[in-house]
C-alpha positions as CSV (number, residue, x, y, z in Angstrom):
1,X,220.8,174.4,270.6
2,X,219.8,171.3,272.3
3,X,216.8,169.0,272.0
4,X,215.8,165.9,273.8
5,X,214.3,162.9,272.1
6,X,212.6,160.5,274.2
7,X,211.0,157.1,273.5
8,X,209.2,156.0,276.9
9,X,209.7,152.3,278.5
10,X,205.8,152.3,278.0
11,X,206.4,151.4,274.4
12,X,209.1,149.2,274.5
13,X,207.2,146.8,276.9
14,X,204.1,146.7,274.8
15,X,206.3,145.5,272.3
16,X,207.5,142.4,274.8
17,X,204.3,141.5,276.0
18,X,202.1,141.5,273.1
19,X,205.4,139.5,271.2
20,X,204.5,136.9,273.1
21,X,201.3,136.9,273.5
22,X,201.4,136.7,269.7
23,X,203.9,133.6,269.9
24,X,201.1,131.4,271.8
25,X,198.8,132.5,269.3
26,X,201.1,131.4,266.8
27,X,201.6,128.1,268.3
28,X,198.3,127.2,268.8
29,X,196.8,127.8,265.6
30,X,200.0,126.3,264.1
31,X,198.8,122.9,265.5
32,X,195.2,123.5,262.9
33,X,195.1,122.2,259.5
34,X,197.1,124.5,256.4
35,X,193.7,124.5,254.8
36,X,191.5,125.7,257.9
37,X,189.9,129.2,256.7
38,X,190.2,130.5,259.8
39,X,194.2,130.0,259.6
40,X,194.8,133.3,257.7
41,X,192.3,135.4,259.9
42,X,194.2,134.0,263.0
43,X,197.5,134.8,261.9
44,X,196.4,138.4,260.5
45,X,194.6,139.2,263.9
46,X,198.1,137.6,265.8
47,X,200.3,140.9,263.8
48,X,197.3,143.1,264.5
49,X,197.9,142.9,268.1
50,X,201.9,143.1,267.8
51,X,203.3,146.6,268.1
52,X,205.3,146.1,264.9
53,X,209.0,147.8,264.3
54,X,209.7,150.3,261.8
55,X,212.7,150.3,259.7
56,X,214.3,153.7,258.4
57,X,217.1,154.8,256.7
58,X,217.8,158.4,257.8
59,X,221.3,157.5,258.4
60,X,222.0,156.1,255.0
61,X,221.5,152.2,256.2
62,X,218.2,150.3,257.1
63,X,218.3,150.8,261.5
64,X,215.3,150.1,263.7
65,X,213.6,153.2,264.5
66,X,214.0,152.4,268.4
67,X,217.7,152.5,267.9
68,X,218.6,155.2,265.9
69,X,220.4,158.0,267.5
70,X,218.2,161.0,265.4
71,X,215.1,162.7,266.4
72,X,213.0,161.2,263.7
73,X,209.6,160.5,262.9
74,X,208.1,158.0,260.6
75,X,205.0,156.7,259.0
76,X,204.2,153.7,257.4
77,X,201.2,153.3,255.2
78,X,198.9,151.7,257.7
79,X,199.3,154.7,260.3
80,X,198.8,157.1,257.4
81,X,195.1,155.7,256.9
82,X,194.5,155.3,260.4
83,X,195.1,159.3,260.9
84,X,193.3,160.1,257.1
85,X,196.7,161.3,256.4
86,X,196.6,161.5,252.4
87,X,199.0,164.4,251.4
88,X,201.9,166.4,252.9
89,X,200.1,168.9,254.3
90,X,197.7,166.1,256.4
91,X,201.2,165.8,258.3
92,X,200.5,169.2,259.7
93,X,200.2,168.4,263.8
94,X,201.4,164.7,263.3
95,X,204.8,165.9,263.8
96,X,206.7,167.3,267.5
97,X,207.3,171.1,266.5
98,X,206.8,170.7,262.7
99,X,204.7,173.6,261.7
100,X,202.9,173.0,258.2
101,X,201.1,175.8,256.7
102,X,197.5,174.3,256.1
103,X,197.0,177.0,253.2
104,X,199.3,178.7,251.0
105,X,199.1,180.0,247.7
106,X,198.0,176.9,245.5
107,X,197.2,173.5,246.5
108,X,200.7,171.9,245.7
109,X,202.7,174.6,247.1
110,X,203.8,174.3,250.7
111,X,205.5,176.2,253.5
112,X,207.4,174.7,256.0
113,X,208.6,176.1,260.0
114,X,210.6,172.7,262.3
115,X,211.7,174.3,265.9
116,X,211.0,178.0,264.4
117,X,213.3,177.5,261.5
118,X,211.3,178.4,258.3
119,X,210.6,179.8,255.3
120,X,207.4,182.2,254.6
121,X,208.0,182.8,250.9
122,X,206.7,179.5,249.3
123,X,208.9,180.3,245.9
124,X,212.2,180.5,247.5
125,X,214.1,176.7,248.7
126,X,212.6,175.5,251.6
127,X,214.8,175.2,254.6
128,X,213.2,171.8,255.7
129,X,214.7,170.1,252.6
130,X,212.1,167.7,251.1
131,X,213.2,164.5,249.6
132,X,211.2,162.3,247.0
133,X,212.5,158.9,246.9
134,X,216.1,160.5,247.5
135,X,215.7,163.3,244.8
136,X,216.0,167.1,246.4
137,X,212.9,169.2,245.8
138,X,214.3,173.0,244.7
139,X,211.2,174.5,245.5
140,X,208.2,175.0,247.6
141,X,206.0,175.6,244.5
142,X,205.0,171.9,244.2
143,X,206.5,170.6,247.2
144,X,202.7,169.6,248.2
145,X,202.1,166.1,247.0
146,X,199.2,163.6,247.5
147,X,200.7,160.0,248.7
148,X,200.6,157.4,246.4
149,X,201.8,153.5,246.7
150,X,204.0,154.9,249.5
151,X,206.6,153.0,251.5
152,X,207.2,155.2,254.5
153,X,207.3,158.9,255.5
154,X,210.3,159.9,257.6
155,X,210.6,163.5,259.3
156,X,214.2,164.1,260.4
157,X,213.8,167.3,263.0
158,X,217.0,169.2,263.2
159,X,220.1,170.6,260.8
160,X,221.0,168.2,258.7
161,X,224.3,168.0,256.2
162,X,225.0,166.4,253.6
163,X,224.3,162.9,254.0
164,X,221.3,163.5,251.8
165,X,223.2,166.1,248.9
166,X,221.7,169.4,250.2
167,X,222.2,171.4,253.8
168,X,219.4,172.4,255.8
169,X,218.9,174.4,259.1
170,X,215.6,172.9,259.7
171,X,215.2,169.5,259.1
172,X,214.6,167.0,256.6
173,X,211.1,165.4,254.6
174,X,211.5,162.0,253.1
175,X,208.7,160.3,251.2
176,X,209.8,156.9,249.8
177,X,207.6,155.0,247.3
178,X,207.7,151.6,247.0
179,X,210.0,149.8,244.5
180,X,209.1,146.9,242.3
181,X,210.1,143.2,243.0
182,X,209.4,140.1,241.9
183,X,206.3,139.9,243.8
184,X,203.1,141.1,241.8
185,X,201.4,143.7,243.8
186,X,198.4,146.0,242.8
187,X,197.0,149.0,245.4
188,X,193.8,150.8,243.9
189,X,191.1,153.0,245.6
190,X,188.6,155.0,245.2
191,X,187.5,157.8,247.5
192,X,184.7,160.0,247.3
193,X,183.9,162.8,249.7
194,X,181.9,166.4,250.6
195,X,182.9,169.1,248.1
196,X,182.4,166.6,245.4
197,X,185.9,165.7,246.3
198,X,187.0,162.5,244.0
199,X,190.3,160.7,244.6
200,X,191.2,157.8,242.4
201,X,194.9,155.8,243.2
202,X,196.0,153.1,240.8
203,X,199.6,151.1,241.3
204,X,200.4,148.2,239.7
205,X,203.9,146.2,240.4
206,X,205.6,143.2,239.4
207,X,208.7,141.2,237.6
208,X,209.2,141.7,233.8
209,X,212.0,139.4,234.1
210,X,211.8,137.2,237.0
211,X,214.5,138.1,239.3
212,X,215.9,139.8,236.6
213,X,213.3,143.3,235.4
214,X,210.9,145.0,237.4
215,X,208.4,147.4,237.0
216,X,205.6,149.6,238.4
217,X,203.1,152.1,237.6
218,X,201.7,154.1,240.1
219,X,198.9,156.7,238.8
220,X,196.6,159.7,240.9
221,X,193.8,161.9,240.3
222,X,192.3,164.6,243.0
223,X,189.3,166.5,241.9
224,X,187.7,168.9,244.4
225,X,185.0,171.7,244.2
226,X,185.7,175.0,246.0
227,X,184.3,175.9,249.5
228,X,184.8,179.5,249.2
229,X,182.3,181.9,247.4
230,X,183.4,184.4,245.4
231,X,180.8,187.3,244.6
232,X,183.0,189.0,242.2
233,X,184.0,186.0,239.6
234,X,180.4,184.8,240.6
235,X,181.7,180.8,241.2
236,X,183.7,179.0,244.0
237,X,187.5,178.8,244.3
238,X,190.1,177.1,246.1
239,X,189.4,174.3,243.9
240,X,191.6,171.1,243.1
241,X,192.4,169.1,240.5
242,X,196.1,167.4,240.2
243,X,197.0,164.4,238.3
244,X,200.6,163.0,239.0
245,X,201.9,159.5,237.8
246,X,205.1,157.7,238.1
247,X,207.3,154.8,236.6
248,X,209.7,152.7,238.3
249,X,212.0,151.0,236.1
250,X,214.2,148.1,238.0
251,X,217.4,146.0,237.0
252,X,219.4,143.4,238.8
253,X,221.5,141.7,236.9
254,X,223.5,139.9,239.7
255,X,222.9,140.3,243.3
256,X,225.9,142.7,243.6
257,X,224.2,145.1,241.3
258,X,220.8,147.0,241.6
259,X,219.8,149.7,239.2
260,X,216.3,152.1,239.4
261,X,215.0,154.3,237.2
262,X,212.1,157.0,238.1
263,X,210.3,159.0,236.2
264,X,207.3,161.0,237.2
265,X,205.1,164.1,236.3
266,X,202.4,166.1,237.8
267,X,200.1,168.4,236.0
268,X,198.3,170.7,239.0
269,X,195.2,173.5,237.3
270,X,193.9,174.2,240.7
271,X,192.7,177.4,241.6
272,X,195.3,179.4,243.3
273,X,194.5,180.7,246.9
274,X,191.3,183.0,247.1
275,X,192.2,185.1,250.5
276,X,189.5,186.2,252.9
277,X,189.7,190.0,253.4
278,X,189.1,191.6,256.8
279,X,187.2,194.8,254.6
280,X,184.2,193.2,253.0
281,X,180.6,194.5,252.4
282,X,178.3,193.7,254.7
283,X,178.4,191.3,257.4
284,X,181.9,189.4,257.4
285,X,182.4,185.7,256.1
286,X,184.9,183.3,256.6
287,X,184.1,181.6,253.3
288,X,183.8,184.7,251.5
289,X,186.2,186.4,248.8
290,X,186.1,189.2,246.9
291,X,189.6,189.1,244.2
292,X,188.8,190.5,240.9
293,X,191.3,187.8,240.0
294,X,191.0,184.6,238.3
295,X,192.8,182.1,240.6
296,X,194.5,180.7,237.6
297,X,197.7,178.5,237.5
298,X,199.4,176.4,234.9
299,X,202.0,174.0,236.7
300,X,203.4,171.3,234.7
301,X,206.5,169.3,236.9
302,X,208.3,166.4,235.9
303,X,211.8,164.9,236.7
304,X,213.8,161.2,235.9
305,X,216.5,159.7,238.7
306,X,218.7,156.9,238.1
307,X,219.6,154.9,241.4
308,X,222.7,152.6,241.5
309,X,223.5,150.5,244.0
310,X,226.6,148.3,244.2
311,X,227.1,146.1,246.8
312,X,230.8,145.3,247.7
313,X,230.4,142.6,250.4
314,X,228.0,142.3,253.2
315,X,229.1,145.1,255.2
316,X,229.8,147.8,252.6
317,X,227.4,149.4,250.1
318,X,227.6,152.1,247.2
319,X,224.9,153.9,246.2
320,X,224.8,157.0,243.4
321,X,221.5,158.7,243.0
322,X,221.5,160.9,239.7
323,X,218.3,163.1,238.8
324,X,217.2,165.9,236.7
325,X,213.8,167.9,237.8
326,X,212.1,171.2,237.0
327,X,208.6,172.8,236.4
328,X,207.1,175.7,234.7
329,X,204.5,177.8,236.4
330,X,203.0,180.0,233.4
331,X,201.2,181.3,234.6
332,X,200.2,181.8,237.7
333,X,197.3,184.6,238.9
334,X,196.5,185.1,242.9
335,X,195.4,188.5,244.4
336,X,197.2,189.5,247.7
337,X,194.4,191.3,249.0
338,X,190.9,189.5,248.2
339,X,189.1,192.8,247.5
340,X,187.6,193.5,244.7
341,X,190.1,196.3,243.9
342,X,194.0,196.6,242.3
343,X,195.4,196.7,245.4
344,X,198.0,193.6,245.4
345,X,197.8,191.5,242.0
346,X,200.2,189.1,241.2
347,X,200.5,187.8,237.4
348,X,203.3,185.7,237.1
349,X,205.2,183.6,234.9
350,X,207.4,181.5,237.1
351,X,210.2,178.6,236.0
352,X,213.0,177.1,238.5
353,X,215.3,177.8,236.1
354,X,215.1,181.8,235.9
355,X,216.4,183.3,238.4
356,X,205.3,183.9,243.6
357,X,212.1,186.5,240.9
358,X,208.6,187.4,240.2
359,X,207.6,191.3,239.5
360,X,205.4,192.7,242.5
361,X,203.7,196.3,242.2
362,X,205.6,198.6,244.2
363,X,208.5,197.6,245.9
364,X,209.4,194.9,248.7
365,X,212.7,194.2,250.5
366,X,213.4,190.5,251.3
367,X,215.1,190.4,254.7
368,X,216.7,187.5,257.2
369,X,217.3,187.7,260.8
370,X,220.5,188.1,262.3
371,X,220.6,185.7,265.1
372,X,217.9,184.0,267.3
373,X,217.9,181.1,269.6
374,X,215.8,177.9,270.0
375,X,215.3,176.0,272.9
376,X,212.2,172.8,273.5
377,X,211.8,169.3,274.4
378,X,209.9,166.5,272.0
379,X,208.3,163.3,273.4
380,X,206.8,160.0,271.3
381,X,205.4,157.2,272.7
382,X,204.0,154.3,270.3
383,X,201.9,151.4,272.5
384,X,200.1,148.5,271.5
385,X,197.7,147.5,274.7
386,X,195.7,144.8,275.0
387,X,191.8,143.7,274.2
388,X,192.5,145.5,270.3
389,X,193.4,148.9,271.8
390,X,196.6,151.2,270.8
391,X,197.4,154.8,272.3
392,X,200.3,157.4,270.2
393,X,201.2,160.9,271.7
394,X,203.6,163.1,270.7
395,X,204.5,166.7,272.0
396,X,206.5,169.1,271.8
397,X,207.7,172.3,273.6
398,X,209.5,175.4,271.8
399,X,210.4,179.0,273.6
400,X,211.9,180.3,269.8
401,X,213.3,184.2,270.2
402,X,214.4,186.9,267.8
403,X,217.8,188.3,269.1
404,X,218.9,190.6,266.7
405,X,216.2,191.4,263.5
406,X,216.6,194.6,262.5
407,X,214.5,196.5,260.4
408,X,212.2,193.9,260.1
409,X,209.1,196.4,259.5
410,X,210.7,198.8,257.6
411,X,213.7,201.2,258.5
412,X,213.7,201.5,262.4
413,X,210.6,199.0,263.4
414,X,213.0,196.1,264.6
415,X,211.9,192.4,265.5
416,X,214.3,191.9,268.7
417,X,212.9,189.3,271.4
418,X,210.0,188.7,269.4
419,X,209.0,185.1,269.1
420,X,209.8,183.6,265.8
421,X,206.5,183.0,262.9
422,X,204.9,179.7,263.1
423,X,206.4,178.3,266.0
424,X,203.9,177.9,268.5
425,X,205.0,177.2,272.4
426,X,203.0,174.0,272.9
427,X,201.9,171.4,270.3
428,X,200.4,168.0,271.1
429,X,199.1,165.1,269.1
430,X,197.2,162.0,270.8
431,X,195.7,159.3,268.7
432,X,193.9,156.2,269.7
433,X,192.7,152.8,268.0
434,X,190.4,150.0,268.7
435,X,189.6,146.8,267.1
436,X,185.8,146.5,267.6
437,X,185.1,142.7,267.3
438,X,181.7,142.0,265.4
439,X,180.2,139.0,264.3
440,X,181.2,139.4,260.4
441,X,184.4,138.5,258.6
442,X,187.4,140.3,258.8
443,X,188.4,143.2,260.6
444,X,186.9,146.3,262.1
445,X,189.1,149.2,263.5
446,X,188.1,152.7,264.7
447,X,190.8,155.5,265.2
448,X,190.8,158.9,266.4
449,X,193.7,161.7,266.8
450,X,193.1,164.7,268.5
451,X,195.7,167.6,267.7
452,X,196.2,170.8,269.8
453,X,198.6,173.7,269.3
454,X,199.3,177.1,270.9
455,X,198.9,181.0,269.6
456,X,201.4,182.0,266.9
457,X,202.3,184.5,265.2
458,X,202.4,184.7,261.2
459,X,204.7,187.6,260.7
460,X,208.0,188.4,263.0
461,X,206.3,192.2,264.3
462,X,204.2,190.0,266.4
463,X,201.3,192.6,266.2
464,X,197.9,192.0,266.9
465,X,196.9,191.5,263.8
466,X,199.4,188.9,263.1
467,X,198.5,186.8,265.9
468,X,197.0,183.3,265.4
469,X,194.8,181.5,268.5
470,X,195.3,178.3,269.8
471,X,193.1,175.4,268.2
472,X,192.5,172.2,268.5
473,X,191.7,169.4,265.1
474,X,190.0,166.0,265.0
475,X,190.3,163.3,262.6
476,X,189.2,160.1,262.7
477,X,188.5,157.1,260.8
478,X,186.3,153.7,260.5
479,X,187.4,151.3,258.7
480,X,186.6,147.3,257.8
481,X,189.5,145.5,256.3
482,X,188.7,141.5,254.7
483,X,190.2,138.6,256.5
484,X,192.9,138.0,253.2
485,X,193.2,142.0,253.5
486,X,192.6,142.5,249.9
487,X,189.5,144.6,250.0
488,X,189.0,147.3,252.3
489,X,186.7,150.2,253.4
490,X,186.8,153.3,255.4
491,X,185.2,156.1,256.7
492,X,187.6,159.1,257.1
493,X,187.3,162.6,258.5
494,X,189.4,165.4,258.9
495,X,188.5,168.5,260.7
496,X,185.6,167.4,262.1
497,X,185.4,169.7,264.6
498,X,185.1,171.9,262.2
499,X,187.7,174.5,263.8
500,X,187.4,177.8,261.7
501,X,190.0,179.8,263.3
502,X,192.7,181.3,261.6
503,X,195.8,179.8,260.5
504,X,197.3,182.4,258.7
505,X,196.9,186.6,259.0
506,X,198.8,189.1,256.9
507,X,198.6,193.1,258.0
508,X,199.9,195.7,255.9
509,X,199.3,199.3,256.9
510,X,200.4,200.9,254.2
511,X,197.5,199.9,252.0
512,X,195.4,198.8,254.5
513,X,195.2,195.1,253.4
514,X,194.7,192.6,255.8
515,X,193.5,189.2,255.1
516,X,192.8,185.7,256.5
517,X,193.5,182.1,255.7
518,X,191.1,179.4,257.1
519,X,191.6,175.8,257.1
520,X,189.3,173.8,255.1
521,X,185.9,172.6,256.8
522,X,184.9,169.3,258.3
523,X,185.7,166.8,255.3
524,X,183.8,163.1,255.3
525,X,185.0,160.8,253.0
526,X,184.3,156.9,251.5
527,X,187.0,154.9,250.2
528,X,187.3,151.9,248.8
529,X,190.5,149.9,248.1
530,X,191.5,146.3,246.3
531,X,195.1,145.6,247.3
532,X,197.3,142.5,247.0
């Protein structure tokens, strides 16, 4: 299996060019008084207009991005706002052939498909392993987080071993937060948005002990109302509400040694996914379900990690990351059918410790394929023009095939030279940004990205009825940013095209069932932030 990674010269001379013209902007505003108020603005608008380089660690050391030999993608906080990209599942169609399921059972459980590798039951281990600040999520039952004082996102596409503690035939998801240092920092917004959708962050981070004790305390709320009716239960679902904090404890006692302590916890009582049924009274709605079920869940998840780091001389480093995690899911209610019959209900009581396995009605037989093959190309370019314009594309191409799946309908009804689920054959991503100068302080920036994939199919029979079309989803923000960067303000929107095609289909003939997930509608929200 062979992939190609390619990083275009187009990027890497935007980087020269704008370097120095950002030198002479340097050295002339140098030559201006320290207490000039225009000093700060100068120097803020110089790095504005300087493609800037991003530093990973996928390999276990801090490399530039430019020269590390892995196909890997990464986001810092500033190109997460830019694309309103506030959770895990926002990633879906930032990423070259990184299929995120943009519904699933509950709001904090998410499925995962890199190059046509994946996993379709969200409460077995993902095969695109997802990392926390270097802490191995088991499950895909709250593997769906909001972003919160975040470093950097880094998506490593491709098998990976066990330079991270865990296999994985997919890939790898890494989201680092940031760790406390001497420097006092605080990062709190407020968003509000359609659905009566309130998002409140809170981080605060300094020294206890100057060079010595550190802290942070990072804190989220996300409070949503429904956008789906349901006649039955009379009341909307798909609702959210999460809370999640987390503590960083931090010791250096010399400069050889560095010691962190996490601890974090999420409490999630969103509604659990309220499917729209292809049999429904009437004319048919896409925001329209009729479960006899409460969409009920109880998740409570928590976990501590102790991170040591010694460091031997300059050139050689230790590190020992040590954590203990789990959640309990009791209980758990969704409806596998949305009609308003006892057709496919699930009542579960779920803990990743006992070994959505949960009871079904009837009978199911889990199954794997016996061999298929992958083949594709990925591109990502990065380019910081002139006059307060940057452009971003990424792409990929995947031809994904089913060799030998047997049986994968039942006894007989095989899968062989089908196209594997959730891996579409094209999938594109341009974005685009513009500093709009206007006669007030500070800064004004508009963004856009634009993201396009191909028909897929969501189970391996590639039946009609399990095909999904191509569609296309626009996001875009507007945001104003003061010249010390402290306070900010944006206007975000996902979806607001409003696409309303489906992104997930399930069939089954022997009952008859056959339902429908839709992406969420056009979303506007306001935020506003205080940072330092």
């Amino acid at each position: 299996m062979s992939f190609l990674r390619h990083r275009p010269l187009l990027g890497r001379q935007a980087v020269r060019v704008l370097v120095l013209v950002g030198s002479g902007w340097a050295q002339t505003v140098a030559a201006q008084s320290p207490s000039d108020p225009t000093l700060v603005e100068a120097e803020a608008e110089s790095a504005r207009n300087t493609l800037q380089s991003v530093i990973v660690t996928a390999d276990r050391r801090e490399t530039n991005l430019q020269s590390t030999p892995i196909a890997i993608s990464a986001f810092g906080p500033s190109q997460l706002q830019e694309r309103a990209v506030g959770s895990v599942r926002d990633l879906a169609g930032q990423v070259p052939n990184l299929s995120i399921a943009r519904a699933n059972i509950s709001y904090t459980t998410q499925t995962y498909s890199l190059r046509g590798v994946g996993e379709t039951d969200p409460i077995q281990e993902p095969v695109l392993a997802v990392y926390v600040d270097d802490v191995y999520q088991t499950r895909q039952l709250g593997a769906m987080m909001d972003f919160n004082d975040i470093e950097r996102i880094e998506v490593l596409r491709g098998p990976q071993g066990t330079l991270y503690g865990r296999n994985s035939s997919a890939g790898a998801l890494r989201v680092l937060s940031k760790d406390p240092g001497n420097e006092f920092r605080t990062n709190d917004s407020l968003t509000y948005g359609r659905f009566n959708q309130v998002k409140a962050l809170a981080s605060v981070s300094g020294a206890l002990v100057k060079d010595k004790l550190f802290a942070s305390l990072s804190f989220l709320h996300n409070r949503r109302d429904g956008f789906v009716w349901d006649p039955t239960l009379h009341r909307d679902v798909n609702r959210i509400n999460v809370d999640a904090a987390r503590i960083k404890l931090r010791w250096t006692p010399t400069h050889k040694w560095d010691v962190l302590t996490t601890f974090n916890g999420m409490l999630d009582r969103s509604d659990t996914r309220s499917y729209v049924p292809n049999n429904q009274p009437g004319e048919f709605s896409k925001r329209r379900s009729y479960s006899e079920v409460p969409p009920y869940q109880n998740l409570n998840q928590g976990g501590a990690a102790l991170r040591i780091v010694h460091k031997v001389d300059p050139h050689l480093e230790l590190k020992s990351i040590t954590s203990t995690t789990g959640f309990n899911l009791k209980p758990v209610w969704y409806d596998n059918d949305g009609e308003a019959a006892l057709i496919q209900k699930n009542l579960i009581h779920y803990a990743d410790n006992s070994y959505v396995d949960p009871a079904y009605p009837g009978s199911s037989v889990r199954g794997n394929a016996g061999k298929a093959h992958t083949a594709g190309a990925e591109i990502e370019t990065d380019a910081r023009l002139p006059y307060g314009f940057s452009l971003a594309f990424a792409g990929g191409y995947l031809k994904a095939i089913y060799d030998d799946y047997k049986n994968a309908g039942g006894m007989g009804v095989n899968a062989d030279g089908h196209p594997l689920v959730n891996a579409p054959k094209w999938n594109l991503t341009s974005s685009a940004g513009y500093d709009i100068l206007l006669p007030v302080p500070g800064f004004v920036k508009l963004a856009a990205d634009v993201q396009w994939a191909s028909p897929y199919n969501s189970n391996a029979l590639a039946r009609p009825e399990d095909k999904n079309p191509a569609q296309a989803f626009v996001n875009g923000t507007l945001s104003w940013t003061s010249p010390d960067e402290h306070v900010s303000a944006w206007l975000s929107g996902r979806n607001l095209g409003d696409s309303q095609k489906t992104v997930s289909s399930t069939y089954t003939p022997g009952t008859g069932v056959r339902y429908f997930n839709y992406p969420d509608p056009r979303t506007v929200m306001f935020t506003l932030r205080y940072q330092r």
